[in-house]
C-alpha positions as CSV (number, residue, x, y, z in Angstrom):
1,X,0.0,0.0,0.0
2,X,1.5,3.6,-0.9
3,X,0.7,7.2,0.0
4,X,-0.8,7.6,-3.4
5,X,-3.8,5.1,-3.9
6,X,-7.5,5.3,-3.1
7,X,-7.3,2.5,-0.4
8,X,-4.5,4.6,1.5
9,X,-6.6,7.3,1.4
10,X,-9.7,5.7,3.0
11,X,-7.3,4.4,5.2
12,X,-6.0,7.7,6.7
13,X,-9.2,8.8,7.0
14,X,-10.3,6.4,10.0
15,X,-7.4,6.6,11.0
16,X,-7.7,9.8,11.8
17,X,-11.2,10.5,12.8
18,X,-10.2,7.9,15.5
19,X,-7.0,9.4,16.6
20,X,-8.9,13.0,16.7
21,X,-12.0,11.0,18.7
22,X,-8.8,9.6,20.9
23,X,-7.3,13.2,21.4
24,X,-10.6,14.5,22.5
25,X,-11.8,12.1,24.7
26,X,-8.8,11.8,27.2
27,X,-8.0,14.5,28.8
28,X,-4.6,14.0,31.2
29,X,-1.8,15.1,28.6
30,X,0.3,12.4,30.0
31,X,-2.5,9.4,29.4
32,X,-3.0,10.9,25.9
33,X,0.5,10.9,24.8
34,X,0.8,7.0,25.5
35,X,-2.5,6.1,24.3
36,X,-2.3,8.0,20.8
37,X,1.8,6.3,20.9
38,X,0.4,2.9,21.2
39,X,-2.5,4.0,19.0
40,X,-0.3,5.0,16.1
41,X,2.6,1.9,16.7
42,X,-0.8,0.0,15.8
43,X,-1.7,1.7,12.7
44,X,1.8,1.4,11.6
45,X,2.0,-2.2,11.7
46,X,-1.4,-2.6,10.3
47,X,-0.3,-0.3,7.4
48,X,3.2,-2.7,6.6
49,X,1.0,-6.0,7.6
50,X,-1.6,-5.0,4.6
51,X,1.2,-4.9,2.4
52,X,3.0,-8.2,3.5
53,X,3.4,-10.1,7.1
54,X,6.7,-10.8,6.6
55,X,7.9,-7.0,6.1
56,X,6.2,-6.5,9.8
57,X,8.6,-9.1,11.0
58,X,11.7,-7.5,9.4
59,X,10.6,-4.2,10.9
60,X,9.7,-5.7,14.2
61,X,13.5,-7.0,14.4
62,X,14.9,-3.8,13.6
63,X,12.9,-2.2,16.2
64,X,14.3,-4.9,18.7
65,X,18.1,-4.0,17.6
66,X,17.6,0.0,17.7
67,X,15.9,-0.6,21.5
68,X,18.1,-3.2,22.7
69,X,21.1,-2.3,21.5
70,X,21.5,1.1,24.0
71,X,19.9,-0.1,27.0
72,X,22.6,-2.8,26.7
73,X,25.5,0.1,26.1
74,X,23.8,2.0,29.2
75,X,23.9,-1.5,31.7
76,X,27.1,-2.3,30.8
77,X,25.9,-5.6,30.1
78,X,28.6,-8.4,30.4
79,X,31.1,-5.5,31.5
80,X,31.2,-4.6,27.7
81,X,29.9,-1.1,26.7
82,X,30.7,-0.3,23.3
83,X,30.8,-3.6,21.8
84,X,26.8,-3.2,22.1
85,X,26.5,0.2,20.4
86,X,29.2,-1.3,17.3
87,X,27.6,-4.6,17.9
88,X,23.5,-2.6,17.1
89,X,25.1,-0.8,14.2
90,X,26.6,-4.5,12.9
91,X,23.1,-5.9,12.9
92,X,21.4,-3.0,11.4
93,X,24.1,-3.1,8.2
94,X,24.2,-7.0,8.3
95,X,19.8,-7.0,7.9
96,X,20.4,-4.6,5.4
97,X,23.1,-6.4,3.7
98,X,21.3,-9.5,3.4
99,X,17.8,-8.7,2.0
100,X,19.4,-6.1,-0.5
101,X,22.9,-6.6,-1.6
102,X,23.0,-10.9,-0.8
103,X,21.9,-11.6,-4.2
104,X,23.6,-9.3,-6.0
105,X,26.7,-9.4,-4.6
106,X,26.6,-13.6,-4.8
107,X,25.9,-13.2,-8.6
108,X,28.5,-10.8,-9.1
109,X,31.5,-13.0,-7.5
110,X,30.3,-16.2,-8.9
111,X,30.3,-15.0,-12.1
112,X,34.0,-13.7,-10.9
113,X,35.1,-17.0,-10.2
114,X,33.6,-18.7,-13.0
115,X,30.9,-20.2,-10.4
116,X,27.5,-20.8,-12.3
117,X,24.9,-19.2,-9.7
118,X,21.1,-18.8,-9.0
119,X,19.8,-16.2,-7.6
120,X,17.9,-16.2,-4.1
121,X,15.6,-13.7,-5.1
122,X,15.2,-13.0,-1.5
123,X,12.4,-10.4,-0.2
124,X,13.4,-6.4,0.1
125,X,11.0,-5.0,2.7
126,X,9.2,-1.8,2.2
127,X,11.3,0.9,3.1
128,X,14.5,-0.9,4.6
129,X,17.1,1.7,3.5
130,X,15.4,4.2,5.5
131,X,14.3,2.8,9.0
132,X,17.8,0.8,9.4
133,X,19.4,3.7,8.6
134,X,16.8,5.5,11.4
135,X,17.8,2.8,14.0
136,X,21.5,3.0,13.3
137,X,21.3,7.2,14.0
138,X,19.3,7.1,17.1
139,X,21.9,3.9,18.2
140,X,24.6,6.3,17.7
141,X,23.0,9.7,18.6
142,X,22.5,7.7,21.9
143,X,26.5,6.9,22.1
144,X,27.3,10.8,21.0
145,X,25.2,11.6,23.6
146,X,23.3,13.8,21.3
147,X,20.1,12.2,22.5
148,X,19.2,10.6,26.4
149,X,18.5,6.7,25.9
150,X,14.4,6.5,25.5
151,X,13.1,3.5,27.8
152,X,9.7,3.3,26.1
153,X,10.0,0.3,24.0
154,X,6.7,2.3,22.0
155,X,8.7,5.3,21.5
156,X,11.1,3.7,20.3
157,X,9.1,1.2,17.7
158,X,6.6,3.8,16.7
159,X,10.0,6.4,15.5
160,X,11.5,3.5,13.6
161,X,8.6,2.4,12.0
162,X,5.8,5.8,11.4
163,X,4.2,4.3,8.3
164,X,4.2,7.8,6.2
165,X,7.9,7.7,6.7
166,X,8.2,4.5,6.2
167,X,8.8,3.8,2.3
168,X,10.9,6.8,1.2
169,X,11.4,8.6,4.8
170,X,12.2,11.3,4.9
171,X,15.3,10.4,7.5
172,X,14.2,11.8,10.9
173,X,16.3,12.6,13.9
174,X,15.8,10.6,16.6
175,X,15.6,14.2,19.2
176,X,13.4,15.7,16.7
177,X,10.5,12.7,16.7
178,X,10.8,12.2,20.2
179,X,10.8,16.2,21.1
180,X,7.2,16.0,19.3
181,X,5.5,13.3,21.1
182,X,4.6,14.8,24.1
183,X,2.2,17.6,21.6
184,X,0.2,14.5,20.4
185,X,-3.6,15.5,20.2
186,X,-2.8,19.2,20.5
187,X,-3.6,21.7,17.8
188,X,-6.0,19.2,15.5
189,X,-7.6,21.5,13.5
190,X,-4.8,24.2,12.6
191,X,-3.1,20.5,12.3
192,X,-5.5,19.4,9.4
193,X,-6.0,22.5,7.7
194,X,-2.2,22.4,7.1
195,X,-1.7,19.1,7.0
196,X,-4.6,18.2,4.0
197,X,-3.0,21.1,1.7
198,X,0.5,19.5,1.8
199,X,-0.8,16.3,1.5
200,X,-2.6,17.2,-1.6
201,X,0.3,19.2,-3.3
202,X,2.3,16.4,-2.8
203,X,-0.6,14.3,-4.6
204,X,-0.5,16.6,-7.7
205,X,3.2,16.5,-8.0
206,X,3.1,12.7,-8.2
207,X,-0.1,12.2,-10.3
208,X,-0.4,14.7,-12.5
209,X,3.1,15.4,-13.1
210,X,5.4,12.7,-12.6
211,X,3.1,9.9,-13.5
212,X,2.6,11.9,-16.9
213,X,6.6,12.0,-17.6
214,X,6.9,8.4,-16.3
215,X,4.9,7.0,-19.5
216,X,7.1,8.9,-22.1
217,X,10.5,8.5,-20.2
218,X,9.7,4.2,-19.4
219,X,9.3,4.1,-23.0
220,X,12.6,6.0,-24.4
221,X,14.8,4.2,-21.7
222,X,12.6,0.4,-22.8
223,X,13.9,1.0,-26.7
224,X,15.9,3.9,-27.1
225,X,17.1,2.7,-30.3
226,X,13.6,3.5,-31.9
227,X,14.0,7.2,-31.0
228,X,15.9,10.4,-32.3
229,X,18.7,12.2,-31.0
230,X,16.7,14.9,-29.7
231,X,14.0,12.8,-27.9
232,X,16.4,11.1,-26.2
233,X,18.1,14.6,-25.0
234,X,14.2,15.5,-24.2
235,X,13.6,12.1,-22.0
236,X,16.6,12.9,-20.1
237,X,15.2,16.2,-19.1
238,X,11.9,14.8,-18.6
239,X,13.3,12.2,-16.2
240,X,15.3,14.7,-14.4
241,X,11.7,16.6,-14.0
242,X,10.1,13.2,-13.4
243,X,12.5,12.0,-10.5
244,X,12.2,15.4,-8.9
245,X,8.6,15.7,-8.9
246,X,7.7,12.1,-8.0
247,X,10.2,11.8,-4.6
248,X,9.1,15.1,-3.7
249,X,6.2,14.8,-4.2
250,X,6.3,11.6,-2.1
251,X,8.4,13.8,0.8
252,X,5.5,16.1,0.9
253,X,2.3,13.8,1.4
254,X,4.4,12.0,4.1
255,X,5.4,15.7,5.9
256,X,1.5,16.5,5.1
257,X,0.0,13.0,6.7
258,X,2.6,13.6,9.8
259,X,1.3,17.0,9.9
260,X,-2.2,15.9,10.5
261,X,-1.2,13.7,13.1
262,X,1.4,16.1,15.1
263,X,4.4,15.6,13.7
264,X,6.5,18.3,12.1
265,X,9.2,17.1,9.8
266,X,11.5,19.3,7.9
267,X,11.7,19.6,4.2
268,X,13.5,17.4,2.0
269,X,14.4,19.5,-0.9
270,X,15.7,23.1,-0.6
271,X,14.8,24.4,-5.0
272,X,17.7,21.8,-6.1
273,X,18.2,22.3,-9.5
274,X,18.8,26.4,-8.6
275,X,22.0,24.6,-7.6
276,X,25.8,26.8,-8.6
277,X,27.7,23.7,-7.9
278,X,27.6,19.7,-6.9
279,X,28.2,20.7,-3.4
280,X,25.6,22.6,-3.0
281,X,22.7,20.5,-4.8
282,X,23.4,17.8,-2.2
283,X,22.8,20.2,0.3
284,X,19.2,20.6,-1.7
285,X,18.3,17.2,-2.3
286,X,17.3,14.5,-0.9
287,X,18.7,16.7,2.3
288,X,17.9,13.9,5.3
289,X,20.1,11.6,3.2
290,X,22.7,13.5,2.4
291,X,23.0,14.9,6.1
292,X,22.8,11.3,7.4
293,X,25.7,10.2,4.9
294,X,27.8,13.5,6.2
295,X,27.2,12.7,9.9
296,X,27.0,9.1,9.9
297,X,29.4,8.1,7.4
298,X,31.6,10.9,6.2
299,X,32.5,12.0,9.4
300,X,33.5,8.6,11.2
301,X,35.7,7.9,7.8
302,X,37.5,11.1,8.5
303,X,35.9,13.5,7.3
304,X,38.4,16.7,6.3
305,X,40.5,16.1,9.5
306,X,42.7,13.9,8.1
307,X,44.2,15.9,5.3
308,X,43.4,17.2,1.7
309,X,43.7,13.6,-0.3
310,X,42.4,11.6,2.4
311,X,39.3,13.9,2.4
312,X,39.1,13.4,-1.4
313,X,38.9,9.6,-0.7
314,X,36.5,9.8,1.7
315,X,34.3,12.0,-0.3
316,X,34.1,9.6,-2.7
317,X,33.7,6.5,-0.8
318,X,30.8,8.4,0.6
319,X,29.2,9.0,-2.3
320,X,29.9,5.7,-3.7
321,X,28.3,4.0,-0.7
322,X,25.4,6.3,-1.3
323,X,24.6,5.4,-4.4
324,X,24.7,1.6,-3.5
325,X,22.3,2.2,-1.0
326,X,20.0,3.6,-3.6
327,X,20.2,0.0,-4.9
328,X,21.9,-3.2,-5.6
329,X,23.3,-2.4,-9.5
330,X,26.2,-1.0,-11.2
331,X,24.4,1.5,-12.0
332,X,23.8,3.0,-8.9
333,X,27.5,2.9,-8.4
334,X,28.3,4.4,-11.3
335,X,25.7,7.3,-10.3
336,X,27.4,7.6,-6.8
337,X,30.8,7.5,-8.4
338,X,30.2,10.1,-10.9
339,X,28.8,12.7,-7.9
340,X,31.8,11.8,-5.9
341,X,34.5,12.7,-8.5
342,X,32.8,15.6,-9.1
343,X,32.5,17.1,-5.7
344,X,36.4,16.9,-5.8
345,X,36.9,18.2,-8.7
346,X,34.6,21.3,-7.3
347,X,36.4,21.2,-3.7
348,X,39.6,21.7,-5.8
349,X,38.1,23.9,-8.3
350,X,37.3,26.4,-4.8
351,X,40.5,25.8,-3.3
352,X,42.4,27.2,-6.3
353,X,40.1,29.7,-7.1
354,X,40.2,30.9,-3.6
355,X,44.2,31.0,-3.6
356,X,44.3,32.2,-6.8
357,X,41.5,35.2,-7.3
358,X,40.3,35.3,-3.3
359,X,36.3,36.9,-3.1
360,X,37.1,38.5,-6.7
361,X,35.7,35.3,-8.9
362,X,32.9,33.2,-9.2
363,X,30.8,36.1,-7.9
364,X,28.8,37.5,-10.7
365,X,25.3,37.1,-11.7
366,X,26.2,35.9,-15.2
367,X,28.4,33.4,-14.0
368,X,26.5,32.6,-11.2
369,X,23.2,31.6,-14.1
370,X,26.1,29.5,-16.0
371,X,26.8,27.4,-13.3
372,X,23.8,27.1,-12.3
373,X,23.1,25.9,-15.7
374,X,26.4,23.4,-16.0
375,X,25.7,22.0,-13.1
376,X,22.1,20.6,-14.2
377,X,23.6,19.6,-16.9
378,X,25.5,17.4,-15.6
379,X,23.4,16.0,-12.9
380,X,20.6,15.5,-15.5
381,X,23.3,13.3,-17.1
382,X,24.3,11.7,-13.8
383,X,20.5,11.1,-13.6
384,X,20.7,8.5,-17.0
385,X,23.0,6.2,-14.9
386,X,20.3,6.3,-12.2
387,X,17.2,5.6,-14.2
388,X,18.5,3.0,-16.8
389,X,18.4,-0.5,-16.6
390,X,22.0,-1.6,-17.2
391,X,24.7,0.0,-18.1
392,X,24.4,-1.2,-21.5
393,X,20.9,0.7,-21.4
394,X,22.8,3.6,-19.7
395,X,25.8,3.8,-22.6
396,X,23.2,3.1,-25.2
397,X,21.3,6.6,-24.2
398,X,24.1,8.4,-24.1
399,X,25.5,7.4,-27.2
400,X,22.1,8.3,-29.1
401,X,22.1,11.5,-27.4
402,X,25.5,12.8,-28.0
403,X,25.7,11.1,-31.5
404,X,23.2,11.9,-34.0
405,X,20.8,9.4,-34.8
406,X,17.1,9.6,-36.5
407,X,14.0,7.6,-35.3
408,X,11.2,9.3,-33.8
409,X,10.7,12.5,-33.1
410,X,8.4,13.0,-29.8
411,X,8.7,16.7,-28.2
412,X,6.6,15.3,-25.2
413,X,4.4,18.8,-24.4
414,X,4.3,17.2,-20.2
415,X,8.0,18.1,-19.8
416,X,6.9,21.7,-20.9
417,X,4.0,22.0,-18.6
418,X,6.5,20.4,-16.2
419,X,9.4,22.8,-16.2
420,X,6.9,26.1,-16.6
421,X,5.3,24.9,-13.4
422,X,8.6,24.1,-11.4
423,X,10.2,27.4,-12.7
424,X,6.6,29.5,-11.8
425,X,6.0,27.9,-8.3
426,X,9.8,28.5,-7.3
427,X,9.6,32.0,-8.1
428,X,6.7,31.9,-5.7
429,X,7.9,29.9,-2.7
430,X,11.2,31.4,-3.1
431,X,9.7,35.3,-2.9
432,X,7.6,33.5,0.1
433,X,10.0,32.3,1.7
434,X,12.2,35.8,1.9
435,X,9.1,37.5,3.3
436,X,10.4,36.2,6.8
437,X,13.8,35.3,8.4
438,X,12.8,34.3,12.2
439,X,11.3,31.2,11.0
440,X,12.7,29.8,7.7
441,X,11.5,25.8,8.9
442,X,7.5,27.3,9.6
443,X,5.0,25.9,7.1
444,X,3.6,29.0,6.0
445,X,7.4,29.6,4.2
446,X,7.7,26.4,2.9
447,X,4.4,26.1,1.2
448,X,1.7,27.8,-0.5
449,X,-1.3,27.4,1.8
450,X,-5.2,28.5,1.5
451,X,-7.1,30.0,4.3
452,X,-9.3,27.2,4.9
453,X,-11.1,29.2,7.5
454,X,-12.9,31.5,4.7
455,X,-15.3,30.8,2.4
456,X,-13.0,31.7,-0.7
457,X,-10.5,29.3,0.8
458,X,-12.2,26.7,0.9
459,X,-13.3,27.0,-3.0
460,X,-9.8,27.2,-4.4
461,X,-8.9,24.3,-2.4
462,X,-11.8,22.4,-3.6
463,X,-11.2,24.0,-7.0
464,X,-7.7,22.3,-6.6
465,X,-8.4,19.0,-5.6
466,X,-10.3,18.6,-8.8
467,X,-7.9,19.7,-10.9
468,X,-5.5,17.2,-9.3
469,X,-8.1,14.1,-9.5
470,X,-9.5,15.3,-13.0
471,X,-6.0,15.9,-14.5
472,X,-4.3,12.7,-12.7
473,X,-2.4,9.8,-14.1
474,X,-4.1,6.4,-12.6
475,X,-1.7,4.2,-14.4
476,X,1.7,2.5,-12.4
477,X,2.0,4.8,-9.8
478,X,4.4,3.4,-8.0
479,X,6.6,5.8,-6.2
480,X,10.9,5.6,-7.6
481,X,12.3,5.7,-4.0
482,X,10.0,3.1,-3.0
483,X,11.9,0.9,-4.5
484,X,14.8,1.7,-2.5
C-alpha cells in the first residue's frame, strides 16, 4: 500500500477520525500521549501488515536492535559497553546487507570466479534503507550523547517504523521525533488544515506530473534505439523533471499526513536544480540523506580532518556507498561514483580559485546563471546512470544522445508543462520564503497554503483538488524511491 492510492486514502481517514476521537476524549496530557503512541505503533504495523506479514517481521526485528542495543550500552551488560553500540550498528548493516545486496553481490562473485549461480531472489522489505538507517542514527545519537536513551520500548518502535515515513522517509532525527510526542492531540484543526494542503500538493506533484513523464520516459529508456537524437536529449530532461517531482512529491504527502497527526518534519528539498555547484545540490536534495551520509558516514571515515587527499577519498567512498544504498546495481555505483569525482573536482576547483583570485571570482550574476546551468547539466546526465536499466541501457542513451541518430521525433508537451510549473512555483515559494527570516522551517514559508477558515478558501482548495483528481495519471503509480 502507498501514500498515493484510493485504499490509502480511506485508510488515513479512520485513522484519523479515530486518533482526533482519541485526542478529545482523554484529557490527562500524560495518558494521551501513551495512548495515541500505542495507537499510532498499531496503525503502523497494520499499514506494513496490509502490504505483507513478513515486512512487519523485518521491521519488528529492527525495532528490537535499535531498542536493545542502547539499553545494553547504558547497563554495561557483560562488563562490555561499546561492543553493544558497534555490535547494534553490525546488525542493522548486516539486515540490510542480506535482504538487498546478498543476491547481488553472490551473482556478481560467482560470475567472478567462474561459479554458475542462481539467484535467491530474497524479499526487500518496504522501506528498509530508510528505517535501518533511522535505528543506526538514534543507536549512535544515543552513544554521542546527542540524544538521552528512551526507555519506552513504543517510543522507540513507533520512531522507527511511522508508516508515512516508512517507504521513502524522509530520514528523521531521533531528538526531533521524540521532542514532538509529548504535543500529540494538540492543535487538530490548525493541524488538518495544514496538513490536508501539503498532503494534496504532494498528490499533484506525483499524479499529474510525474506519472505523466513516467509514460514517455519508461518508454525512451525500454527501446531507445527507436528514437531520435533529440528525444532522447528531451527524456533525459523529462526524467530529471520526473524523479524530482515524483520523490518530492512523495516527501510532501508523508510531511502532510505527519502533519495531521502532530508531527513536524523538515523539508527534504531546498529548490535543487537552482544549484551553482555539486556541493551545494546535495545540500538541496534529498537533504535527510545526504545529512545522514555527512554525519554518519563521512564524518566517522575522517571526514576533512585527516588531510586534503584523504578527504578526497572519503568523499568519494561516501558518495559511492550512497549510491549503493539507492540499490543493488552498477548503475547505482556508477551514479554515486560520478557525484563523488565531481565534488572533488569542485572542492579543488574552490580551493584554487580561492588562492588564486580570493572573493574576486565566481561572484557574478552571469556566472552565477552558467553554473547554475552546467551543473544541471551534468546532474541530468548523472540522472541517466540512475534511471536506466543496465549499463548497457545507460551507454546506449548516451550514445544516441550525444551522436546523431534519427528515429522518432516525440517533443513530449508534459516536460513543458513540467518545467513552466517548477520554474513558476519556485519564483513563488522562493519570494515566500524571503518575506520572513525568524522562522525559515514554519510551514507557511515552505508552502503555498489557502485560508481554509474563509469561504474563498475553501473554493480554491476544492477548485484544486479537482484539478488534481480530474488531471491525474491512474496508471503505475508506484513511487521511484520506494523501491529503494
Amino acid at each position: 500500500m502507498t501514500l498515493n492510492n484510493f485504499f490509502f486514502v480511506v485508510f488515513f481517514a479512520v485513522i484519523l477520525l479515530i486518533y482526533w476521537a482519541l485526542a478529545r476524549i482523554i484529557k490527562r496530557a500524560d495518558i494521551k500521549r501513551t495512548v495515541l503512541s500505542i495507537y499510532l505503533l498499531m496503525c503502523t504495523y497494520l499499514f506494513i501488515m496490509l502490504s505483507d506479514l513478513r515486512f512487519l517481521a523485518c521491521v519488528m526485528a529492527v525495532s528490537a536492535i535499535a531498542y536493545l542495543s542502547p539499553v545494553l550500552y547504558k547497563k554495561q551488560i557483560l562488563g562490555m559497553k561499546k561492543f553493544w553500540i558497534g555490535f547494534g550498528v553490525a546488525l542493522n548493516l548486516l539486515f540490510l546487507g542480506v535482504f538487498k545486496y546478498f543476491d547481488f553481490f553472490y551473482v556478481q562473485i560467482s560470475e567472478l570466479l567462474g561459479v554458475k549461480s542462481v539467484a535467491f531472489d530474497l524479499i526487500l522489505p518496504i522501506g528498509i534503507s530508510f528505517y535501518t538507517f533511522s535505528s543506526i542514527s538514534y543507536i549512535v545519537d544515543v552513544y554521542r550523547k546527542k540524544i538521552e536513551l528512551h526507555t519506552s520500548i513504543t517510543d522507540v518502535a513507533l520512531y522507527i517504523a511511522f508508516f508515512p515515513k516508512l517507504i521513502s522517509g524522509p530520514i528523521v532525527r531521533a531528538k526531533d521525533f521524540f521532542d514532538q510526542l509529548s504535543f500529540l492531540g494538540t492543535n487538530l484543526s490548525e493541524n488538518l488544515k495544514v496538513g490536508i494542503q501539503i498532503f494534496m500538493y504532494g498528490f499533484f506533484k506525483k499524479m499529474v506530473i510525474a506519472d505523466h513523464l513516467g509514460v514517455f520516459v519508461d518508454e525512451v529508456f525500454f527501446a531507445p534505439d527507436a528514437f531520435h537524437s533529440f528525444t532522447i536529449l528531451w527524456t533525459v530532461l523529462s526524467y530529471s523533471l520526473q524523479i524530482y517531482f515524483d520523490f518530492s512529491g512523495y516527501s510532501d504527502m508523508a510531511i502532510g499526513t505527519s502533519k495531521m497527526l502532530g508531527f513536524d518534519f523538515s523539508w527534504n528539498f531546498n529548490f535543487p536544480y537552482l544549484s551553482k555547484n555539486l556541493t551545494e545540490f546535495w545540500k538541496r536534495w534529498h537533504i535527510s540523506l545526504s545529512s545522514w551520509l555527512q554525519e554518519y558516514l563521512y564524518y566517522p571515515l575522517g571526514g576533512n580532518r585527516k588531510g586534503k587527499n584523504r578527504a578526497y577519498v572519503n568523499l568519494v567512498l561516501t558518495m559511492l556507498l550512497g549510491g549503493l544504498w539507492h540499490g543493488a546495481a552498477w548503475t547505482f555505483i556508477v551514479w554515486g561514483l560520478l557525484h563523488g569525482l565531481a565534488l572533488v573536482v569542485h572542492k579543488i576547483f574552490m580551493q584554487w580559485k580561492e588562492k588564486k583570485y580570493g572573493d574576486k571570482f565566481y561572484t557574478t550574476k552571469g556566472w552565477n546563471c552558467v553554473s547554475n546551468i552546467l551543473t544541471l547539466i551534468y546532474v541530468s546526465f548523472c540522472w541517466i546512470w540512475f534511471r536506466a536499466s543496465s549499463g548497457e541501457n545507460a551507454i546506449n542513451m548516451i550514445d544516441r544522445m550525444l551522436h546523431y541518430h534519427d528515429g522518432i521525433l516525440q517533443p513530449y508537451t508534459w516536460t513543458l508543462y513540467a518545467g513552466i510549473l517548477l520554474i513558476i512555483s519556485t519564483m513563488i515559494m522562493w519570494k515566500k520564503r524571503r518575506c520572513s527570516s525568524k522562522m525559515p522551517e514554519c510551514m507557511e514559508e515552505r508552502y503555498i497554503l489557502f485560508d481554509l477558515s474563509t469561504f474563498k478558501g475553501m473554493c480554491l482548495f476544492v477548485v484544486f483538488c479537482g484539478l488534481t483528481i480530474g488531471l491525474g495519471y491512474f496508471g503505475n503509480t508506484a513511487f521511484i524511491y520506494g523501491a529503494f
